[in-house]
DSSP file (Angstrom, degrees, kcal/mol; ACC not computed):
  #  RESIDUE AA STRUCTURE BP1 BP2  ACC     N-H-->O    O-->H-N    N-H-->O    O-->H-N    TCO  KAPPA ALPHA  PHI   PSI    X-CA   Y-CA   Z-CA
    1    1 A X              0   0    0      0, 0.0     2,-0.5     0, 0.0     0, 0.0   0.000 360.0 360.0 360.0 116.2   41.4  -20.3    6.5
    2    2 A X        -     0   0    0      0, 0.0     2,-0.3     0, 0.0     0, 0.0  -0.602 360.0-161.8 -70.2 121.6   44.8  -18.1    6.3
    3    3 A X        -     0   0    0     -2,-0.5     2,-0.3     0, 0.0     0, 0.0  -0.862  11.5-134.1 -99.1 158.8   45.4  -16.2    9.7
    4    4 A X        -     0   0    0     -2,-0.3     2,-0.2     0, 0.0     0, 0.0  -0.733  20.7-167.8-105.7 147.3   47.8  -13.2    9.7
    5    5 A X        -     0   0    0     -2,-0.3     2,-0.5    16,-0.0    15,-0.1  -0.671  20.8-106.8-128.3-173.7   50.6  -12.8   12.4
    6    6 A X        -     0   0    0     -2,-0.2    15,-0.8     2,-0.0     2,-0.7  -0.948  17.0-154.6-125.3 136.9   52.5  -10.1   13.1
    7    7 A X  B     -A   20   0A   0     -2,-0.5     2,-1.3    13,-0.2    13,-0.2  -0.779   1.0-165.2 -75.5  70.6   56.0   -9.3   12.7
    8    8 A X        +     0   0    0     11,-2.3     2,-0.8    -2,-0.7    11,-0.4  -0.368  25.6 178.7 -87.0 123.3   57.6   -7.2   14.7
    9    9 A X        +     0   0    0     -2,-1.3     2,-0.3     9,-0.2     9,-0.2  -0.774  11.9 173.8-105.7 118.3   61.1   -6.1   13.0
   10   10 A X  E     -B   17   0B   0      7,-2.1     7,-2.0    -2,-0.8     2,-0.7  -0.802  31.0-117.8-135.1-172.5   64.0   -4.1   13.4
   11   11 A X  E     +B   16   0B   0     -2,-0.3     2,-0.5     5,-0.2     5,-0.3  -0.800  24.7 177.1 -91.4 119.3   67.5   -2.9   12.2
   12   12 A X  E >   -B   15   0B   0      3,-2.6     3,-1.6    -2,-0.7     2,-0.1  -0.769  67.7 -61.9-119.0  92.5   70.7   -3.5   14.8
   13   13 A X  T 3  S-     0   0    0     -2,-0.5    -1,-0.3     1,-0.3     0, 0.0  -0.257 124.7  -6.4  70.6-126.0   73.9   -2.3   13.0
   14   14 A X  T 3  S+     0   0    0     -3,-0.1    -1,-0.3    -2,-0.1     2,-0.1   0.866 124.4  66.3 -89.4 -16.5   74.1   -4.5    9.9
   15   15 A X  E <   -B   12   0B   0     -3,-1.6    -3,-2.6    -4,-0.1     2,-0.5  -0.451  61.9-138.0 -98.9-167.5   71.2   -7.1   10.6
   16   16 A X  E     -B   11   0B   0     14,-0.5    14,-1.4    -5,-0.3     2,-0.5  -0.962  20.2-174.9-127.6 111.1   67.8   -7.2   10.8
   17   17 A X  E     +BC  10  29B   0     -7,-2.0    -7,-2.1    -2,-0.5     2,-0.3  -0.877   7.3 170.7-129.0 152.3   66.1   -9.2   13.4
   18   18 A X  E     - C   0  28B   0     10,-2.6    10,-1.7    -2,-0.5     2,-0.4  -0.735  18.0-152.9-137.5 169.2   62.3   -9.9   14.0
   19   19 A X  E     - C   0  27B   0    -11,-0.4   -11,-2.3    -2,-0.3     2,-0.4  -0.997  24.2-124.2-148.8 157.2   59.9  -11.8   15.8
   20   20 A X  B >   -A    7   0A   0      6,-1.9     3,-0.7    -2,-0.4   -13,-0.2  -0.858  35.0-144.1 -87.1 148.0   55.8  -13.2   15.2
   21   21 A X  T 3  S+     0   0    0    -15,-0.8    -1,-0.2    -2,-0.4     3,-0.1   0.715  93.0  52.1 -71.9 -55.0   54.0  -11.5   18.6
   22   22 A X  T 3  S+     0   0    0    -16,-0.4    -1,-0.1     1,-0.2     2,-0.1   0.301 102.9  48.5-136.8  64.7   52.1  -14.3   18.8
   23   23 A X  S <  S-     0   0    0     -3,-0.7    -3,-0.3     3,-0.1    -1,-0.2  -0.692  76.2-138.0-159.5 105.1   54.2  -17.2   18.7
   24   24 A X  S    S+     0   0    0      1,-0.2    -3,-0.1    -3,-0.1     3,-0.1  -0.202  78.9  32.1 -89.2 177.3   57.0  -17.2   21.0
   25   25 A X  S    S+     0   0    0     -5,-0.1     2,-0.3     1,-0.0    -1,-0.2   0.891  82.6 118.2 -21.7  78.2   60.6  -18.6   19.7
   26   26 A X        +     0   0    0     -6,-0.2    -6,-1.9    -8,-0.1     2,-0.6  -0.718  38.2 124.8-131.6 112.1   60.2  -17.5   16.4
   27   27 A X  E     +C   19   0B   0     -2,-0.3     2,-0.4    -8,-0.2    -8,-0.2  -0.957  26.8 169.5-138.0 150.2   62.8  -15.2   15.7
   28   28 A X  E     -C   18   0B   0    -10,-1.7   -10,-2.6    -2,-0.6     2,-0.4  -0.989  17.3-145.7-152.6 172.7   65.0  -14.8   13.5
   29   29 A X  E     +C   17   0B   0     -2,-0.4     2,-0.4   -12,-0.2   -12,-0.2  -0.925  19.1 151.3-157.1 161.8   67.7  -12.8   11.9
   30   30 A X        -     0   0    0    -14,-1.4   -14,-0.5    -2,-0.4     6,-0.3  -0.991  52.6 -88.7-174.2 152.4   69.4  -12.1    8.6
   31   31 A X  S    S+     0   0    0     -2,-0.4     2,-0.3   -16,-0.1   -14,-0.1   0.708 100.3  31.7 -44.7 -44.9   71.1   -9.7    6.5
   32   32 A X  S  > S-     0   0    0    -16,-0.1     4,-1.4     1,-0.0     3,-0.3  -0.981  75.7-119.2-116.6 138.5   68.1   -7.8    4.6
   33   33 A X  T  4 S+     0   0    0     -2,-0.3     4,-0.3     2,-0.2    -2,-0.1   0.509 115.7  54.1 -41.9 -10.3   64.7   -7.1    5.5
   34   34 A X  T >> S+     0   0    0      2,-0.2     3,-1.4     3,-0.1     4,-0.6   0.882 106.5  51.7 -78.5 -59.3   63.4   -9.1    2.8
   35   35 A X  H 3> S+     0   0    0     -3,-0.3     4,-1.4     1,-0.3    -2,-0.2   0.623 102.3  60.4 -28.1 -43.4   65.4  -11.9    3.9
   36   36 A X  H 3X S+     0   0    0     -4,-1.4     4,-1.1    -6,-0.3    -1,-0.3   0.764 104.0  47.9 -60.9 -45.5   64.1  -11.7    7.3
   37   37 A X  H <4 S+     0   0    0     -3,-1.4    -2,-0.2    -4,-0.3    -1,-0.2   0.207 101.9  61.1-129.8  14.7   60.6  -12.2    6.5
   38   38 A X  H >X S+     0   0    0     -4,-0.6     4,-2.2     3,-0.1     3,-1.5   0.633 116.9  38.5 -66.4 -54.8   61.2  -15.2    4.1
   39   39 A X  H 3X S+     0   0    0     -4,-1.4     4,-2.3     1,-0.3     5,-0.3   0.824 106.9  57.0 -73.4 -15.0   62.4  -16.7    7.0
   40   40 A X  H 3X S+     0   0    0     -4,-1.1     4,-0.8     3,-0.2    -1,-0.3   0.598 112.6  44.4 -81.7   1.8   60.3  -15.5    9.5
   41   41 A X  H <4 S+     0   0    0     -3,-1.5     5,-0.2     2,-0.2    -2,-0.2   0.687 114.7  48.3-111.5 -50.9   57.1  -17.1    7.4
   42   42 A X  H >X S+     0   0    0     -4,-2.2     4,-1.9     2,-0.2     3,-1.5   0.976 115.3  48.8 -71.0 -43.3   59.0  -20.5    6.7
   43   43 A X  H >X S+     0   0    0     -4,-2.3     3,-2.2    -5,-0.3     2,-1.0   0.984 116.4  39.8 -56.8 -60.3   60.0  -20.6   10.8
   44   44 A X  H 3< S+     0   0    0     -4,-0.8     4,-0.3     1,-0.3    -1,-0.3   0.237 110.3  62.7 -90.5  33.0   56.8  -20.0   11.9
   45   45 A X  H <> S+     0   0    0     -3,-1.5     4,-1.2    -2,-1.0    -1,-0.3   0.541 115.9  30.9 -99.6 -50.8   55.7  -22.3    9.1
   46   46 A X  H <X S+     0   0    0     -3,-2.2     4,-2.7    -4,-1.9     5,-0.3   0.827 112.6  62.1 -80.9 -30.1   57.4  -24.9   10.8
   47   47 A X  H  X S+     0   0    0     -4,-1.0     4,-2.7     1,-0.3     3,-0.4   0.964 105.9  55.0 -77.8 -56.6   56.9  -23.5   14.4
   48   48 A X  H  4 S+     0   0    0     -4,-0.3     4,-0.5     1,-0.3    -1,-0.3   0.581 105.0  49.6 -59.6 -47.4   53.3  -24.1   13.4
   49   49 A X  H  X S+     0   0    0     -4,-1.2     4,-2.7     2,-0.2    -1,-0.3   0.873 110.6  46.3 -37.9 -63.6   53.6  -27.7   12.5
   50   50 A X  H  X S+     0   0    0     -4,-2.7     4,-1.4    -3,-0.4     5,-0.4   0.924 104.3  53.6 -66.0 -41.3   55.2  -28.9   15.2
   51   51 A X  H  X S+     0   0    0     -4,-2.7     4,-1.4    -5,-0.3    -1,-0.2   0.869 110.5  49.8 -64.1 -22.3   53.6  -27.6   17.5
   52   52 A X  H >> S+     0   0    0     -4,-0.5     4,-1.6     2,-0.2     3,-0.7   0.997 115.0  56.9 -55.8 -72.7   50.1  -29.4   15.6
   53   53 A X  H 3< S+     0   0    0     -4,-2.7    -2,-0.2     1,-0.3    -1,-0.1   0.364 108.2  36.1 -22.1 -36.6   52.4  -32.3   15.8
   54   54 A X  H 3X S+     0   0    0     -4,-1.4     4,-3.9     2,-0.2    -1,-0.3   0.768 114.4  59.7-108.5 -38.4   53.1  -32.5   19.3
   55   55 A X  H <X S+     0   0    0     -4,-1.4     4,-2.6    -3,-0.7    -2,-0.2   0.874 109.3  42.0 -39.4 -65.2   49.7  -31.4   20.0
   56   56 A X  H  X S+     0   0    0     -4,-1.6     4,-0.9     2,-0.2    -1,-0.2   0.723 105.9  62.2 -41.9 -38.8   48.3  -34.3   18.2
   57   57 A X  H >4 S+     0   0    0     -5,-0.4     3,-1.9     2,-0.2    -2,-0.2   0.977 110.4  39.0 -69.3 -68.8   50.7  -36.7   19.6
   58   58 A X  H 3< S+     0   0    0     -4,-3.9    -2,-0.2     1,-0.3    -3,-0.1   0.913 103.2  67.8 -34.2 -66.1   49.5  -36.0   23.5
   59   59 A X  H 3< S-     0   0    0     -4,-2.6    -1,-0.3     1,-0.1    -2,-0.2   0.459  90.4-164.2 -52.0 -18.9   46.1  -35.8   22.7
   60   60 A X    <<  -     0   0    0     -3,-1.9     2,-0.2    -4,-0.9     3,-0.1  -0.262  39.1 -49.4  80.3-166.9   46.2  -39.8   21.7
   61   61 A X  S    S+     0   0    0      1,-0.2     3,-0.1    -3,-0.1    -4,-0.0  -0.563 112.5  60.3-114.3 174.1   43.2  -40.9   19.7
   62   62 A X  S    S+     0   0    0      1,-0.2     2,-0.2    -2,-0.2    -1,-0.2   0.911  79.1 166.2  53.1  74.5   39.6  -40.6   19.6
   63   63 A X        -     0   0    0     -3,-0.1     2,-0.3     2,-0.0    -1,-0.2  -0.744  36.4-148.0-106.2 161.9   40.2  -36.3   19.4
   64   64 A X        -     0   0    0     -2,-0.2     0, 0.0    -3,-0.1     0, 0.0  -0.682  15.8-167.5-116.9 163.7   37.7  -34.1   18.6
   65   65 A X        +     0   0    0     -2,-0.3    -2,-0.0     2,-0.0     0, 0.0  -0.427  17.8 168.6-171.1  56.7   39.7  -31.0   16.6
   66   66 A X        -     0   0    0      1,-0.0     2,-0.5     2,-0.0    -2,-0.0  -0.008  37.7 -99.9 -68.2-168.2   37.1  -27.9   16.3
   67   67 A X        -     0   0    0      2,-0.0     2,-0.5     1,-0.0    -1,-0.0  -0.959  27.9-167.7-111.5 129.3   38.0  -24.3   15.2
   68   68 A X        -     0   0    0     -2,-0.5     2,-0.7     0, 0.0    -2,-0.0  -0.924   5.4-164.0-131.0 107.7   38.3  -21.8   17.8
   69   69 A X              0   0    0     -2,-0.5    -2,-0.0     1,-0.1     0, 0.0  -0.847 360.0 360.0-112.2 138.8   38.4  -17.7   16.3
   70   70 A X              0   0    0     -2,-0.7    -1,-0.1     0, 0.0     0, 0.0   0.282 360.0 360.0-148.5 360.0   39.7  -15.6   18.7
């Protein structure tokens, strides 16, 4: 299942810098608005991982790992 995030984005003088609303340190910024939100999908691409990663890691073995929609 793909989920959608949100982007919020704006202009400051010659960059563009953004953030996902709901997934906090992923920000970034870069020169064009296209640009911005290649990298904002590949950070929170990674953000996304690790945080599975780490997740996993605590949680130790014998985990149970349903799906929660909210």
């Amino acid at each position: 299942m793909e989920r959608v995030y949100t982007a919020v984005i704006k202009q400051d003088g010659d960059w563009w810098i953004g953030w996902i609303e709901e997934i906090p340190g992923v920000n970034c910024q870069e020169a064009s608005r296209e640009k911005l939100l290649e990298t904002l999908r590949i950070t929170l691409q990674e953000a996304l991982e690790l945080n599975r990663e780490v997740a996993l890691t605590a949680a130790g073995e014998d985990v149970s790992i349903p799906p929660i929609k909210g």
